[in-house]
N, C-alpha and C positions, 0 to 999 in steps of 0.2 A: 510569491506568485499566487494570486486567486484564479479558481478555477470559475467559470458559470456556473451558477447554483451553490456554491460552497461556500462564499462568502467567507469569513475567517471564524468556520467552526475549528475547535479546538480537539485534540486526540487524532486529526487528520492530517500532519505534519508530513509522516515518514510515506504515508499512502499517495500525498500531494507531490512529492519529491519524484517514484518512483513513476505515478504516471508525469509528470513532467519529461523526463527522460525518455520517454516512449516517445509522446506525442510532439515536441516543442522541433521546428525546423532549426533551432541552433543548434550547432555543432558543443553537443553536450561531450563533455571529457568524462566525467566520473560522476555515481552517484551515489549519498549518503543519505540512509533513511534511520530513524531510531524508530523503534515498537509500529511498524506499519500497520496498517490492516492489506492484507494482501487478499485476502476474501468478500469480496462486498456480499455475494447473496448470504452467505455463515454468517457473516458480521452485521445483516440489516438492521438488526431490532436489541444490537449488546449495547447501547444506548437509545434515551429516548428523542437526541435528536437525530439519529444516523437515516432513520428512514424517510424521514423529511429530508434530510440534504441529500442524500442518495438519489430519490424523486426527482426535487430540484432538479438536479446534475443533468439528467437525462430527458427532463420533460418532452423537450421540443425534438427528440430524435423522434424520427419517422419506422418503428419499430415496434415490438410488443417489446411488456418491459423487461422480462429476467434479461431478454438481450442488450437490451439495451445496458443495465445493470454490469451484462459482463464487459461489454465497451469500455468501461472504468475500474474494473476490476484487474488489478494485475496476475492475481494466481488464474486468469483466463487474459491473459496478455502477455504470457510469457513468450510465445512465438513473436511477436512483435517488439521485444527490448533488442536495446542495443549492443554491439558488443565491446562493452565500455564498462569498466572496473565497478563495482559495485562495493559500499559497505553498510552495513548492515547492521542494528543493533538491538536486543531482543533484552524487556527485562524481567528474568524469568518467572517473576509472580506477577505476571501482568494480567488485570483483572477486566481488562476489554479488548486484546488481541492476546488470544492465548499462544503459547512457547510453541505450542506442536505446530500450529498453523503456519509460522513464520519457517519452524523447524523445514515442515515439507516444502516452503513456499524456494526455500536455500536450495534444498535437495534440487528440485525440481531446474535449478539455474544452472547448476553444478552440472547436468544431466546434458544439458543443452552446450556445455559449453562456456559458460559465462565465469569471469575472475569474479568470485563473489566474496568477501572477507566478513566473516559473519561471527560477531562477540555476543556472547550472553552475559548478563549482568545477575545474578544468582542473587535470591532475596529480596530484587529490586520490583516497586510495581509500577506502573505505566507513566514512563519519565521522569523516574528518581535517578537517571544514568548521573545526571548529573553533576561534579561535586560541589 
């Protein structure tokens, strides 16, 4: 799934899955993200392309931008997911969506309600989950 503006940047996988899930009128069943960025305005500038496809994303919204910004951000969309299974995958030396972030982003599901299944992958950095 591309999003507008996002074209197929890379490190935006688990971020692209979870607003999916938000936004898409199918009847989503479950959702699985690895290493999300679940904070877009934290996360703007932890790469050098994220603030450019961040931008992108949101050009044409009718808005000023941080808001616009949180439109696409999940840790400011949490009131808006579904209540549909979630899992979750965080690698804990991840060196562009740090562990805490994801940490609270869990907390924060859990709070609301949500089945959230949430692995950490200790020593791993941003999608070595893999074997």
């Amino acid at each position: 799934m591309e999003f507008p503006g996002l074209g197929g940047n890379s490190c935006l996988g688990g971020f692209g899955a979870i607003i999916y899930s938000i936004e898409s009128k199918h009847n989503i069943a479950a959702c699985g993200a690895a290493c999300p960025c679940c904070d877009v305005l934290d996360r703007f500038h932890c790469k050098d392309s994220f603030a450019r496809t961040f931008i992108r994303a949101v050009a044409d919204y009718d808005m000023p931008m941080e808001e616009a910004l949180k439109t696409i951000s999940p840790m400011h969309r949490i009131g808006d997911m579904k209540k549909i299974p979630y899992f979750l995958v965080n690698c804990c030396d991840d060196e562009v969506f740090p562990e805490a972030q994801l940490d609270e982003y869990v907390e924060k599901l859990e709070e609301r309600g949500h089945n959230a299944v949430y692995r950490k992958m200790p020593g791993k950095k941003h999608g070595e989950f893999f074997p």
